[in-house]
C-alpha beads as a LAMMPS data file, in Angstrom:
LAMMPS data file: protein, C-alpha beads

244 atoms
243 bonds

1 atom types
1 bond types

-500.0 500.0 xlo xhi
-500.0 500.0 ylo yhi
-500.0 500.0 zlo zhi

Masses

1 110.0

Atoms # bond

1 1 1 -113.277 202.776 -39.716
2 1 1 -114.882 203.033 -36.196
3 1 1 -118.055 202.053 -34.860
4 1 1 -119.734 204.185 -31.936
5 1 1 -118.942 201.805 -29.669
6 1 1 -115.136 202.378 -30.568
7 1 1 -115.572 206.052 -30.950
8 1 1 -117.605 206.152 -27.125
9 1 1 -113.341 204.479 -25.800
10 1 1 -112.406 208.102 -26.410
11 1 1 -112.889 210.125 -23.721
12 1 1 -113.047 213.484 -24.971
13 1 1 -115.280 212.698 -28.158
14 1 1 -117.481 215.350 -27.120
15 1 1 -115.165 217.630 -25.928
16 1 1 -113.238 218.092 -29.268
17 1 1 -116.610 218.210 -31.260
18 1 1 -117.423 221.520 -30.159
19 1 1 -113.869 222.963 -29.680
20 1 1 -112.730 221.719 -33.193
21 1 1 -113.492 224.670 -34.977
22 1 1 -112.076 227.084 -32.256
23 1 1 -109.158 224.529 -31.751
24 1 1 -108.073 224.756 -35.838
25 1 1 -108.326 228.530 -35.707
26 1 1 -106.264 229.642 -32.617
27 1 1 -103.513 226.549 -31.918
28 1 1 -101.092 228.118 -33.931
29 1 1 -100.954 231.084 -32.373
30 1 1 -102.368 230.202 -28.835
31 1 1 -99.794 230.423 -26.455
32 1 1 -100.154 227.160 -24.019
33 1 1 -99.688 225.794 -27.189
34 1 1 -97.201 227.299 -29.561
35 1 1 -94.991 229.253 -27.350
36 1 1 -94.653 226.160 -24.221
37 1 1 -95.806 222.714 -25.338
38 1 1 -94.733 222.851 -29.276
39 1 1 -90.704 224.569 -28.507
40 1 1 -90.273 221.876 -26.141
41 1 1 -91.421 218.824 -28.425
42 1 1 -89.991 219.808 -31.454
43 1 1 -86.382 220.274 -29.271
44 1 1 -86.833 216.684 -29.113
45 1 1 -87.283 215.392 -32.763
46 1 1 -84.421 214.379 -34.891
47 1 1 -83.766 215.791 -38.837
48 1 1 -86.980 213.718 -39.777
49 1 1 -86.517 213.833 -44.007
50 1 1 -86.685 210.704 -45.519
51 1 1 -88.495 209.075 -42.303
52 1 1 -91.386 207.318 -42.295
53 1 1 -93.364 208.562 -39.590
54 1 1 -97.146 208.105 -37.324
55 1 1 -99.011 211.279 -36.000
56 1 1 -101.236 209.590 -33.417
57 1 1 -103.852 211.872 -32.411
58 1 1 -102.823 214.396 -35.028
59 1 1 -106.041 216.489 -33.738
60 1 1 -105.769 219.363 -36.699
61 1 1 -103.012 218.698 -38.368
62 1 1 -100.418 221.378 -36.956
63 1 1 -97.595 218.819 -36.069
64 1 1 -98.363 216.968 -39.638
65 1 1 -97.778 219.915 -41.492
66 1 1 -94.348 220.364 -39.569
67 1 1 -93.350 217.123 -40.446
68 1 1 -94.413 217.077 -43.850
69 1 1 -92.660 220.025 -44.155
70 1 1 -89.544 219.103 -42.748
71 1 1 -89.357 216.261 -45.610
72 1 1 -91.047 213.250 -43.659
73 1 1 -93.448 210.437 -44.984
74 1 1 -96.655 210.770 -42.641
75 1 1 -99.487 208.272 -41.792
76 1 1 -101.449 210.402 -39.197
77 1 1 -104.817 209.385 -37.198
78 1 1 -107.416 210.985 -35.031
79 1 1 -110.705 208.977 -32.919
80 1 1 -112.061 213.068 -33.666
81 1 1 -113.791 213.360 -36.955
82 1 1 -114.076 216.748 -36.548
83 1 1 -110.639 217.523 -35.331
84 1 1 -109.433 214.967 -38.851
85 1 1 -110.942 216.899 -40.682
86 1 1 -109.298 220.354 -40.548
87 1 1 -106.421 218.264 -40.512
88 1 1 -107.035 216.703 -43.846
89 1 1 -107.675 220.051 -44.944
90 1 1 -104.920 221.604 -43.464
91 1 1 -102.153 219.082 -45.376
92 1 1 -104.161 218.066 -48.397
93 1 1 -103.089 214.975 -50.176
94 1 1 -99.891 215.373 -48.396
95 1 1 -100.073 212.788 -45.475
96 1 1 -102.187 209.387 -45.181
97 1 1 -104.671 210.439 -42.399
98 1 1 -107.119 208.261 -41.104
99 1 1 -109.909 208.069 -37.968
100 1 1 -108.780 205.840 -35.716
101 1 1 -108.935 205.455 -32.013
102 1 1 -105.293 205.213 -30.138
103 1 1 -107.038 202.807 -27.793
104 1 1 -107.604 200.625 -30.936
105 1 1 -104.442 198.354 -32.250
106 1 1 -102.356 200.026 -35.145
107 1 1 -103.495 197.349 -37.455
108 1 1 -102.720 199.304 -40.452
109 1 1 -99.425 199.611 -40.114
110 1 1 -96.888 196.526 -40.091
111 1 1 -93.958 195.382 -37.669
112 1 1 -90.908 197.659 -37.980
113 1 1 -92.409 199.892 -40.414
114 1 1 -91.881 203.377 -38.660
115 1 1 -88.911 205.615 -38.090
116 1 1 -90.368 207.909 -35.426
117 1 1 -94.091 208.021 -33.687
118 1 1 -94.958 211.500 -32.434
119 1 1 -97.629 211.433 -30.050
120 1 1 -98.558 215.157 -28.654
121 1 1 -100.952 216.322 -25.769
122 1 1 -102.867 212.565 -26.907
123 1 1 -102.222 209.691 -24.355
124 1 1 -103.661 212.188 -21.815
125 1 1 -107.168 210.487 -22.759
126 1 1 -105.434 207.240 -22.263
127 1 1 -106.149 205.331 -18.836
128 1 1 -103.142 202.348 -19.446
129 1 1 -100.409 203.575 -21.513
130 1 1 -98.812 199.951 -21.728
131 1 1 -100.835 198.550 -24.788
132 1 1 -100.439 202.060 -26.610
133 1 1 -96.818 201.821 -26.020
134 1 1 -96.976 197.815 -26.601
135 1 1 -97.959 199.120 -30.114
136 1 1 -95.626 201.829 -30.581
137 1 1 -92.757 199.366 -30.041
138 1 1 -94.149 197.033 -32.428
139 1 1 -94.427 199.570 -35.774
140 1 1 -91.092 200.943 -34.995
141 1 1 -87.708 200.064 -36.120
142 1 1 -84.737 199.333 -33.864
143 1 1 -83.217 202.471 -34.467
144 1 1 -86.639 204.380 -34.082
145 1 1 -88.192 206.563 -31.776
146 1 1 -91.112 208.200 -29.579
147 1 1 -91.785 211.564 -29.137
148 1 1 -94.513 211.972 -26.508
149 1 1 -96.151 214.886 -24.845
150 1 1 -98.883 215.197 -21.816
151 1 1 -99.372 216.844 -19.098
152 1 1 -97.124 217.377 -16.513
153 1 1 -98.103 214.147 -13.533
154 1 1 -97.763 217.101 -10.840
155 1 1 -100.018 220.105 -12.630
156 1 1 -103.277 218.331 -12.256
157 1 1 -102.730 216.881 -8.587
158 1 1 -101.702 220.838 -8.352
159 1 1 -104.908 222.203 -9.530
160 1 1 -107.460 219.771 -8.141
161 1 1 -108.641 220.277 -4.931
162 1 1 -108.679 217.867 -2.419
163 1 1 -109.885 213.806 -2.677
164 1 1 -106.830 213.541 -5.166
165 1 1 -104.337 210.631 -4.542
166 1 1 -101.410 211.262 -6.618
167 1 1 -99.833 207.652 -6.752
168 1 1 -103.002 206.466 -8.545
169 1 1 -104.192 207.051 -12.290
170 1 1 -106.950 209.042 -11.693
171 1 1 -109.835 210.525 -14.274
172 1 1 -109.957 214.133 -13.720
173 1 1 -112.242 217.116 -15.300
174 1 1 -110.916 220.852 -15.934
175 1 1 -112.973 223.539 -17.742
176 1 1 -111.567 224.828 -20.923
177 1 1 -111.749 228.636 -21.550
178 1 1 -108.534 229.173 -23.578
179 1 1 -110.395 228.551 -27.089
180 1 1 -113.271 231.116 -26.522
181 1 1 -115.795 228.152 -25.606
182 1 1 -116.248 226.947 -21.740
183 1 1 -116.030 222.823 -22.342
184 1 1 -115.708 220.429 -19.804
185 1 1 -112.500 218.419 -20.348
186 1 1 -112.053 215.077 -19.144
187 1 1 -108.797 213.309 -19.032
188 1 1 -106.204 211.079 -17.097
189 1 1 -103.707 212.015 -14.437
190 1 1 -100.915 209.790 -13.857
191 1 1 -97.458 209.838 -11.223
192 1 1 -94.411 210.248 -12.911
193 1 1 -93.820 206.434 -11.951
194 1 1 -96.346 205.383 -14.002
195 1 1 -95.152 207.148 -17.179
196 1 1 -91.610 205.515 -16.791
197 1 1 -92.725 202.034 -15.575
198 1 1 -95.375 201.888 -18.824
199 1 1 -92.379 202.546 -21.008
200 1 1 -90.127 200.224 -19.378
201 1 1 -92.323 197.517 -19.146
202 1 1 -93.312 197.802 -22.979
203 1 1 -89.150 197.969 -24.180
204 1 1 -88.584 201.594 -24.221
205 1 1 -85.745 203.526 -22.045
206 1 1 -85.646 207.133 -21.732
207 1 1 -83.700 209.248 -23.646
208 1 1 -84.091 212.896 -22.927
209 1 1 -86.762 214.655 -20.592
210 1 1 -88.236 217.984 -20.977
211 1 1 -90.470 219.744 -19.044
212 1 1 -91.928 222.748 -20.831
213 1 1 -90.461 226.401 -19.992
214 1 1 -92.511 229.020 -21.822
215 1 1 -90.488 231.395 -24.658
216 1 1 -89.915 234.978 -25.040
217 1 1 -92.827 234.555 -27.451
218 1 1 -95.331 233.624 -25.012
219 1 1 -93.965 236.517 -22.948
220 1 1 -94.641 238.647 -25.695
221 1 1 -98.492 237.605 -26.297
222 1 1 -99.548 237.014 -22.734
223 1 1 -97.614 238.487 -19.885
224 1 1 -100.087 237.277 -17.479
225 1 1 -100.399 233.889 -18.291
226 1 1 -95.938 234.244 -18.931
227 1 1 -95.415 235.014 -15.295
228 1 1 -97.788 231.800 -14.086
229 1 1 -96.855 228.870 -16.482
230 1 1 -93.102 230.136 -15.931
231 1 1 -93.191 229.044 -12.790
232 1 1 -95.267 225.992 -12.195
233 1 1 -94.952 222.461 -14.326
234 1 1 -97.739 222.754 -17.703
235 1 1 -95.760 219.439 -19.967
236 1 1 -93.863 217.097 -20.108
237 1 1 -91.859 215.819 -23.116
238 1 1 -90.271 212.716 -23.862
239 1 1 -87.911 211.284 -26.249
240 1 1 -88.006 207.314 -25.810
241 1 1 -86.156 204.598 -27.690
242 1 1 -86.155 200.946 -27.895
243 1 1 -83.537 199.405 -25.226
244 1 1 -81.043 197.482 -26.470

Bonds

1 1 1 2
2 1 2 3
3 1 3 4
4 1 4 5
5 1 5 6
6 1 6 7
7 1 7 8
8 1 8 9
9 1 9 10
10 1 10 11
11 1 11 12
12 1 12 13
13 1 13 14
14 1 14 15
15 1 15 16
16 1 16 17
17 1 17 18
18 1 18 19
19 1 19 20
20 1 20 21
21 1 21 22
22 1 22 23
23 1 23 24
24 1 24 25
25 1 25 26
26 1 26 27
27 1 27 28
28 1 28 29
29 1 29 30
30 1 30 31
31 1 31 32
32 1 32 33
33 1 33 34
34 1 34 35
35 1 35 36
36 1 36 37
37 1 37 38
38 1 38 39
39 1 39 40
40 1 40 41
41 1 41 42
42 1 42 43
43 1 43 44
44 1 44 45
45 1 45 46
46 1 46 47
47 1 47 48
48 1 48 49
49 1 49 50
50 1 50 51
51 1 51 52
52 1 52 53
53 1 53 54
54 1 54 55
55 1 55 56
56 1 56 57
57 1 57 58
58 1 58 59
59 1 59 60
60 1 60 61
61 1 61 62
62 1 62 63
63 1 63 64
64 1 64 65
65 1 65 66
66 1 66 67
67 1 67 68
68 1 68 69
69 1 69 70
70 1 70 71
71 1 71 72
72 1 72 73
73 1 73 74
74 1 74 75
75 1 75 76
76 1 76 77
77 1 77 78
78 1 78 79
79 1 79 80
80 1 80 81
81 1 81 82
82 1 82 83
83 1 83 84
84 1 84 85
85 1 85 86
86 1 86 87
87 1 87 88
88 1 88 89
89 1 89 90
90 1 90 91
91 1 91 92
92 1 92 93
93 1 93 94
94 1 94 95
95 1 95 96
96 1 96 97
97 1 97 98
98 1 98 99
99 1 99 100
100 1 100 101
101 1 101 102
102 1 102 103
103 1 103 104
104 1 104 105
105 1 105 106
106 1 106 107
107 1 107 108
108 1 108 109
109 1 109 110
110 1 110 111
111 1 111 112
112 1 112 113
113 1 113 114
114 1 114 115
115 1 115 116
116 1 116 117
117 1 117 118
118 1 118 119
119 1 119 120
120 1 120 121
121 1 121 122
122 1 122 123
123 1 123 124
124 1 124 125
125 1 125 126
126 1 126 127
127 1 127 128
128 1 128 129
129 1 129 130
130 1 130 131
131 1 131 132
132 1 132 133
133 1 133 134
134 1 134 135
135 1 135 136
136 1 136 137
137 1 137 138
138 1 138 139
139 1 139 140
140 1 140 141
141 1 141 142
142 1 142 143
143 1 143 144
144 1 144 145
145 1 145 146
146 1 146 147
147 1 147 148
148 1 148 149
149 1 149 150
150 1 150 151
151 1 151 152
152 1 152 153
153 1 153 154
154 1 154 155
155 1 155 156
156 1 156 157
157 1 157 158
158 1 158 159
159 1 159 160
160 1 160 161
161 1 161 162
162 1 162 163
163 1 163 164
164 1 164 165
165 1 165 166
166 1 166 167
167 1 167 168
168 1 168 169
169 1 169 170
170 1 170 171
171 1 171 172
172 1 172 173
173 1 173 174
174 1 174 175
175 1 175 176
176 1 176 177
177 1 177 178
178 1 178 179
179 1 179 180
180 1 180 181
181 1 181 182
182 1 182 183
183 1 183 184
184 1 184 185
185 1 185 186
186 1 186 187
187 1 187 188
188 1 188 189
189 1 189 190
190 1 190 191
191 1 191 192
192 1 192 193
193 1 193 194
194 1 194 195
195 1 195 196
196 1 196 197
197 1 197 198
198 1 198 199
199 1 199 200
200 1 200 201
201 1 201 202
202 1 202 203
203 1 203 204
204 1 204 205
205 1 205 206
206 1 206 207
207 1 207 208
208 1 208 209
209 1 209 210
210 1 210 211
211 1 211 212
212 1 212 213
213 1 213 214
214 1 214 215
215 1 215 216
216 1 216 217
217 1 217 218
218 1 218 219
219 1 219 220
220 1 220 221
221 1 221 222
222 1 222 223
223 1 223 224
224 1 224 225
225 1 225 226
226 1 226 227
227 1 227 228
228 1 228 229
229 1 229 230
230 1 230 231
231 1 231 232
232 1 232 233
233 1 233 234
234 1 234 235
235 1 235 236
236 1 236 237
237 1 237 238
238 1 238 239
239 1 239 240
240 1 240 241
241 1 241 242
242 1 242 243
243 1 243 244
């Protein structure tokens, strides 16, 4: 269990306490997140029954119920209590969810214990990817893999204006208005470089890219927002396994 001091690491603590509710009620059917980042994650994940595998930063549960669903074994975690919550809600007794912090060792889990960790729209909050993925490589099996989302290393550079040096890891702040409440969100932008050098340098090589294109779905729900995100980067995906 955290401490303050553990829970103050993440970021957007405050952030996610007021969206929670808002967040649990709309993601599903929001379309920046089930019609463009969701389609292009789940195209990366493998038939997942039987496998043992770690939701980190499960926020409310949506990708926990797809992989509970789909027949997997799921230890999920979340530094929000209030996003946990809905998830625990939302899948019942079916996964082991837990608050934890992903800047926080995965000292609940042992060496080689995990089939696949799924990470989505997470390490975002994350200034040094390295330990995380340090981590990651040390729960999963040979054979495993990670499924990672963020956002795209160009969008942000993209939207901020001016004083932005894209080579650097930089802590950046948008608004929020998509979930009906006007929140300040802080994160971490990163260069593409620094993405593939933090996997490289912790074991992991790259096995398939994807940067999110929105579906006829999104099209459908928000033609305004279809003809924008269709055109400029929003995610990017990321299938990585251990080398060798």
């Amino acid at each position: 269990m955290m401490d303050m001091a553990e829970r103050d690491r993440f970021i957007a603590r405050e952030a996610y306490e007021k969206l929670a509710d808002a967040y649990a009620r709309m993601v599903d059917t929001k379309p920046h997140n089930a019609y463009l980042e969701m389609p292009a994650t789940l195209s990366l994940l493998p038939d997942v029954r039987g496998m043992r595998t770690l939701d980190a930063g499960c926020g409310t549960g949506r990708y926990t119920e797809w992989l509970v669903e789909h027949g997997a074994e799921v230890t999920g975690f979340d530094a929000s209590p209030e996003m946990l919550a809905h998830a625990i809600e939302r899948v019942g007794g079916r996964a082991d969810l837990r608050l934890h912090d992903l800047n926080e060792p995965l000292d609940f889990l042992d060496d080689g214990s995990v089939d696949l960790v799924l990470a989505t729209l997470v390490l975002d909050y994350i200034e040094d990817w390295r330990p995380v993925f340090a981590e990651f490589m040390r729960v999963l099996r040979g054979d495993g893999a990670l499924v990672f989302s963020a956002g795209h290393p160009t969008l942000d550079y993209i939207l901020k204006e001016g004083g932005s040096d894209y080579f650097e890891v930089e802590r950046v702040e948008m608004w929020w208005k998509g979930f009906g409440e006007r929140v300040l969100m802080p994160s971490y932008r990163r260069p593409l470089q620094d993405i593939t050098d933090s996997l490289r340098e912790t074991g992991f090589t790259i096995d398939r890219l994807v940067e999110s294109r929105p579906t006829q779905e999104y099209k459908e729900s928000d033609p305004e927002g279809y003809e924008k995100v269709s055109r400029r980067p929003s995610f990017i995906c990321i299938r990585a396994k251990p080398l060798g």
